[in-house]
C-alpha positions in Angstrom: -16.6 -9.8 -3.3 -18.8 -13.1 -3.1 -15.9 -14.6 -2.0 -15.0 -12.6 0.9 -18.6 -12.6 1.8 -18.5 -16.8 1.8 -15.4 -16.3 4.1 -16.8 -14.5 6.8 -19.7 -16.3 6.7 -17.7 -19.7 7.6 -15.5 -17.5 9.8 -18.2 -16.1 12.1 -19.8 -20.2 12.2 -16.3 -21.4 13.6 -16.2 -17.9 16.0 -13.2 -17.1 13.9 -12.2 -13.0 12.8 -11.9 -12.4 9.3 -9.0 -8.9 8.6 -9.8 -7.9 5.4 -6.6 -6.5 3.4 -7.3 -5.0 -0.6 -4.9 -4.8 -2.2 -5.5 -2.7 -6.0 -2.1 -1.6 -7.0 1.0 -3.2 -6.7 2.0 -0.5 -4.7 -0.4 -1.2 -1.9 1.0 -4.8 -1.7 3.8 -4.2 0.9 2.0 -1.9 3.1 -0.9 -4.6 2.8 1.6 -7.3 3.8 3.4 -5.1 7.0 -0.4 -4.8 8.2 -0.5 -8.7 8.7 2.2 -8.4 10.9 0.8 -5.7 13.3 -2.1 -7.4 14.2 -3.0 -11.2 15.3 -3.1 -13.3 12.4 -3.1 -16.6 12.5 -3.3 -17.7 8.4 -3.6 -16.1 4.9 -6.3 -16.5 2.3 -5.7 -14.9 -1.2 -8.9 -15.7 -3.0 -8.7 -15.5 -6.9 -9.3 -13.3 -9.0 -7.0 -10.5 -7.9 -4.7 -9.4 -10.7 -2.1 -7.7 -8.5 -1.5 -10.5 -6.3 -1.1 -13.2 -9.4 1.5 -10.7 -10.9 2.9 -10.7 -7.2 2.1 -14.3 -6.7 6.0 -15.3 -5.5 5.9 -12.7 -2.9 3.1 -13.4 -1.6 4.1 -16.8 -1.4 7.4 -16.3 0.1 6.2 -14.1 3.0 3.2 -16.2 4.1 5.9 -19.0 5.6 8.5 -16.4 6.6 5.4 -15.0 9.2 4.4 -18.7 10.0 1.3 -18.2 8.0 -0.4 -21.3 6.7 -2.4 -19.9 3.4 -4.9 -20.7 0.9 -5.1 -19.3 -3.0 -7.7 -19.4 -4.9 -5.5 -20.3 -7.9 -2.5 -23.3 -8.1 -0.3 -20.8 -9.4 0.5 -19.6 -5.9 1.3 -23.4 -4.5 3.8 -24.1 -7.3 5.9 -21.0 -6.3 5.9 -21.8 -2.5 2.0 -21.3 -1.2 0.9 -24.0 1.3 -2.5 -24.9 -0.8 -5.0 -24.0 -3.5 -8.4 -24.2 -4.2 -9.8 -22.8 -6.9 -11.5 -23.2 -10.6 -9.4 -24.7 -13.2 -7.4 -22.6 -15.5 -6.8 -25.2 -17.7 -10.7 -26.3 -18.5 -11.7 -22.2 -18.2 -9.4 -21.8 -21.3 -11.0 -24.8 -23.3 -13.7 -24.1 -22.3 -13.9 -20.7 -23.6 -12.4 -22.4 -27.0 -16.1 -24.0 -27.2 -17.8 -20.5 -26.9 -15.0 -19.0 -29.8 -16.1 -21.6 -32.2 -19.9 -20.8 -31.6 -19.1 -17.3 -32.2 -17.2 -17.9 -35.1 -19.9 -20.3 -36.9 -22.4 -17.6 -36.3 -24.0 -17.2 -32.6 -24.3 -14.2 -31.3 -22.3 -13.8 -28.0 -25.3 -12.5 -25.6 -27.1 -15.2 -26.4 -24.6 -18.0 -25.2 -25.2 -18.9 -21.5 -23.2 -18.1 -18.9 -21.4 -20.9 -17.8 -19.6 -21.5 -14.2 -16.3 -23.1 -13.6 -16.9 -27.1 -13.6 -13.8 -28.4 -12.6 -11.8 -27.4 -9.4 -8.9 -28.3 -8.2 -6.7 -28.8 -5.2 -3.1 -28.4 -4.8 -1.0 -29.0 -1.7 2.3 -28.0 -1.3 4.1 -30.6 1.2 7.6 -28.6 0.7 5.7 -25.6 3.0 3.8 -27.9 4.8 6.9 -29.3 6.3 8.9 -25.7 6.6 5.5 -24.3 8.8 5.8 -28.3 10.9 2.4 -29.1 9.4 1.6 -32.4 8.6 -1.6 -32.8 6.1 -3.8 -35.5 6.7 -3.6 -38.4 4.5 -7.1 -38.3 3.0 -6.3 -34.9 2.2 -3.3 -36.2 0.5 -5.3 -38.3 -1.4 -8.2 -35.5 -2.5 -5.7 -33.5 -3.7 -5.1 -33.5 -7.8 -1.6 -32.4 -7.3 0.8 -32.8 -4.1 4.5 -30.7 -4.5 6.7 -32.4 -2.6 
């Protein structure tokens, strides 16, 4: 919920609208997706964590350009099937990261007293192959920021 909270904070600053869609079940997906074409929107943000839309992650992906959305993910898994770009927490340092708190516990710590850690490493991932299919062009320094550009 933080992150929807962030969202419409920066939204309101740039005079933008924020439509909030949940989606819980993978049955709400489609009628969640036909509401985005009803109304005016202009782009697509899929923060992460949301279970049903990883599962659904292609999808999601797919119909984002086929409405002319540009969209952001909160997770690269939804630029390497076809999202435009994501921002989000590593995957790859959560899970060694988690490795360090699994060897604690097995030498003897008790878990509630470990800290609570947040993500450290983020990561950016463009997907130029969409870019072009919307007629986007990224900027350069963009280009450069990103850790990994899908061409």
């Amino acid at each position: 919920m933080l992150d929807y909270k962030e969202t419409q904070d920066a939204a309101r600053s740039l005079q933008l609208q924020v439509q909030s869609v949940e989606v819980s079940r993978a049955d709400d997906l489609d009628r969640a997706l036909s509401e985005l074409t009803t109304g005016q929107v202009n782009a697509l943000i899929v923060p992460a964590p949301n279970p049903v839309a990883y599962a659904n992650r292609a999808q999601i992906a797919r119909f984002a350009p086929r409405h002319r959305l540009p969209s952001m993910y909160g997770t690269r898994a939804f630029a390497e099937v076809g999202g435009l770009m994501a921002f989000g927490p590593s995957a790859a340092d959560q899970w060694r990261r988690a490795a360090t708190y699994v060897d604690k516990i097995l030498k003897g710590a008790k878990p509630g007293d470990l800290p609570v850690g947040q993500p450290e490493k983020f990561e950016l991932v463009i997907n130029l192959k969409t870019a072009k299919a919307l007629g986007l062009t990224i900027p350069p320094s963009l280009l450069q920021r990103a850790d990994q550009v899908i061409e």
